[in-house]
C-alpha positions as CSV (number, residue, x, y, z in Angstrom):
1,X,4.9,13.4,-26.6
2,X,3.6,16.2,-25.4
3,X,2.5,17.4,-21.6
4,X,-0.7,17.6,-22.5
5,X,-1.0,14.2,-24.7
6,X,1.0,12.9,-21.5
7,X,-1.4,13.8,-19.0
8,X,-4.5,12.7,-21.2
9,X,-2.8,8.9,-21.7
10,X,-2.1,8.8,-17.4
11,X,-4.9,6.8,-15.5
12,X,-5.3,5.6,-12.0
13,X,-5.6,2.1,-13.6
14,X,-2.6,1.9,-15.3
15,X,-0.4,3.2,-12.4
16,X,-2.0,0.4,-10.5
17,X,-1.7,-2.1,-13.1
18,X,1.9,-1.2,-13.5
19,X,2.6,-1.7,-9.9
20,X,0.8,-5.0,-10.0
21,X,3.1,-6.2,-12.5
22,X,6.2,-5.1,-10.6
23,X,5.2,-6.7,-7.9
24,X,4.2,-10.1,-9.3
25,X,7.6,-10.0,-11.0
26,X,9.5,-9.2,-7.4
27,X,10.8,-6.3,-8.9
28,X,9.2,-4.4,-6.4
29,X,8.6,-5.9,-2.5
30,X,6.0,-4.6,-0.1
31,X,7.3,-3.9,3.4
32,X,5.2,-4.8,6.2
33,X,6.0,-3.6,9.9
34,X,3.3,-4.7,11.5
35,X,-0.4,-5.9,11.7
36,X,-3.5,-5.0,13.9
37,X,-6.4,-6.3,14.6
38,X,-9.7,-4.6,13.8
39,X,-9.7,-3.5,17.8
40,X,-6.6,-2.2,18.1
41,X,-6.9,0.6,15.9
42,X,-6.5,3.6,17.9
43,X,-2.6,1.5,19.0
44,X,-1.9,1.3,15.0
45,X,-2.7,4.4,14.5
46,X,-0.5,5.6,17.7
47,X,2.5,3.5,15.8
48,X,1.8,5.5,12.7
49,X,1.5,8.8,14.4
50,X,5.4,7.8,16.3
51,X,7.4,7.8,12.4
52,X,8.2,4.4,14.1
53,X,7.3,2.1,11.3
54,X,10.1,0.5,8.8
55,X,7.0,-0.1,6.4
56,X,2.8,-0.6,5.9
57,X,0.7,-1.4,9.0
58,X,-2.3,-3.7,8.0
59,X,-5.5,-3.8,9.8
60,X,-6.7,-7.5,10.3
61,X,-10.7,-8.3,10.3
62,X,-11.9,-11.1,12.1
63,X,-12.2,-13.8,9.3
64,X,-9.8,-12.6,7.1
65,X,-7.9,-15.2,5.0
66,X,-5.0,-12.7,4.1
């Protein structure tokens, strides 16, 4: 295959979909440091900015079932 035929065949989608699959077979595990609520923003983003996290930081919304 070449580069070109390569890069044609590559989609957003399909990088996505991959990663969904790899993660619904536990192949691949999402690490999660820490979560925040919707008002403490500026403090996740302070954690961020430190290079203290060991994973994601999630934002919580009021409401929010996940």
């Amino acid at each position: 295959m070449s580069a070109s035929t390569c890069a044609e065949s590559w989609t957003p989608a399909k990088d996505l979909h991959t990663l969904t699959d790899l993660i619904d077979a536990g192949t691949v595990t999402p690490v999660l440091d820490s979560t925040y609520p919707l008002g403490q923003v500026p403090d996740a983003i302070r954690h961020l900015k430190s290079g203290l996290p060991a994973g994601k930081i999630a934002i919580t919304i009021l409401g929010s079932t996940t």
